[in-house]
N, C-alpha and C positions, 0 to 999 in steps of 0.2 A: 476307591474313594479318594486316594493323596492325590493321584490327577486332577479330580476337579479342584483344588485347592488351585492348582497351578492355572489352571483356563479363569479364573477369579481374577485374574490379574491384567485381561486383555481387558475387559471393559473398562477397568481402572485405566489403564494405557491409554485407553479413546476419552476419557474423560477428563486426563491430564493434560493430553497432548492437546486437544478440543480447547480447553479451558485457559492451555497458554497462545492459542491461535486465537481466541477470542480477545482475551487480554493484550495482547499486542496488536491486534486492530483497531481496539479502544482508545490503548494510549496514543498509534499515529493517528487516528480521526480527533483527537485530541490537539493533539499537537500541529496540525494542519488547522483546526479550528484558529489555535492562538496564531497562528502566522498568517494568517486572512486576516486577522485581528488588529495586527498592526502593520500589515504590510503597507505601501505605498503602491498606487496603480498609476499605470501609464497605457499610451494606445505605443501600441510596438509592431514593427515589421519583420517576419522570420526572414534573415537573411538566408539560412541555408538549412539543413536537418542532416544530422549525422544520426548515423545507425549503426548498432552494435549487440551483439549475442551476451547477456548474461545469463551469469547463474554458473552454479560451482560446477556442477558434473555435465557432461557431452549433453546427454541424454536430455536434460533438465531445461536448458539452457533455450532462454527467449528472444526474440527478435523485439528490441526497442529503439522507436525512434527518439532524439534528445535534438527537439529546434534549438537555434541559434538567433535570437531576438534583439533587433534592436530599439531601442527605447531612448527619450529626452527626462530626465531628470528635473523637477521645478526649479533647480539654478541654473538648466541650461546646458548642465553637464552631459555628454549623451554616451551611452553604456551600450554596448555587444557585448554580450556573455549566452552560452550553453546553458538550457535551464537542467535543472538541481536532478528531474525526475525525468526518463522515458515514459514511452504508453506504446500501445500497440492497439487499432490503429495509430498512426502521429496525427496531434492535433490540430495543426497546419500544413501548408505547404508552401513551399519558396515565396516569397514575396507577398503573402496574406497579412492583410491587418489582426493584432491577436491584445489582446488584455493581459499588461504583463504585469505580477504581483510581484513583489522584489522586496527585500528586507531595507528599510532605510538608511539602517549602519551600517550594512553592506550590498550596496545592490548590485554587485554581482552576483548575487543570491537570488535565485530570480525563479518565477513559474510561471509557464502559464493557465490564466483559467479556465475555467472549463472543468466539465462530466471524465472527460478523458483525460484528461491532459492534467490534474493537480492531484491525483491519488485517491480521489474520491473512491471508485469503484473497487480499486486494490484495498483498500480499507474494508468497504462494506463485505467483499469477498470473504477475509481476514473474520468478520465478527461471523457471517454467518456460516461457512465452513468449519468454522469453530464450534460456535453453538450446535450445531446439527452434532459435530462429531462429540460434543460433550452429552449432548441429550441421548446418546446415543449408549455412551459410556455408562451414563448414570441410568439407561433403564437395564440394561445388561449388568449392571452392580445389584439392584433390587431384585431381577430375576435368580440372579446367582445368588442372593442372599435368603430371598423366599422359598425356594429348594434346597436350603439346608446344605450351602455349599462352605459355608464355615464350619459348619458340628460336624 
């Protein structure tokens, strides 16, 4: 019977880990909210798209492309900068006209918009890969606790 005390604690595991993948989707589809919010847009041209492998472990590790946009500023000023986030697909390609959202205090700071291309999808992933693994947790917490795996 002290065994099942111990398996009592996987569904909690799936319900924590769940819960904080869902919370941190929340927060960045939050925080991608407020930067839509006040971003500044412009029409921009991808000069170039660089590609590169992250993610900590070999194994893990995804192929993202990060365009290189250029954009006119309303004084005239005109900005090239690498945007902020990869995607996989890339949301452009060389020389496409794209919709660049850029921070005004700093527009170097820059996205483009788009399904693909602003974290939209990575976010929604986040809440529901979460949710799933929390609903998951929490019905594995009631089954374990309905058979008497705390007495």
């Amino acid at each position: 019977m002290h065994e099942l005390r111990y398996i009592g604690f996987l569904p909690l595991l799936f319900f924590v880990v769940g819960s904080a993948l869902a919370y941190a989707g929340i927060r960045q589809r939050l925080a991608l909210r407020r930067f839509k919010r006040r971003a500044g847009r412009a029409a921009g041209t991808v000069t170039e798209v660089h590609s590169r492998w992250v993610g900590m472990r070999y194994e893990d590790r995804s192929l993202l492309h990060f365009p290189v946009v250029r954009f006119t500023l309303p004084d005239g000023h005109e900005v090239e900068t690498e945007v902020v986030s990869g995607s996989n697909p890339a949301p452009a390609r060389t020389g496409e006209t794209v919709t660049v959202l850029y921070d005004p205090r700093r527009p170097a700071r820059a996205r483009v918009d788009g399904f693909w291309a602003d974290g939209t999808l990575v976010t929604a992933g986040l809440v529901i890969m979460g949710g799933l693994f929390a609903a998951i947790g929490l019905a594995g917490l009631v089954a374990f606790v309905a058979l008497g795996g705390l007495g």
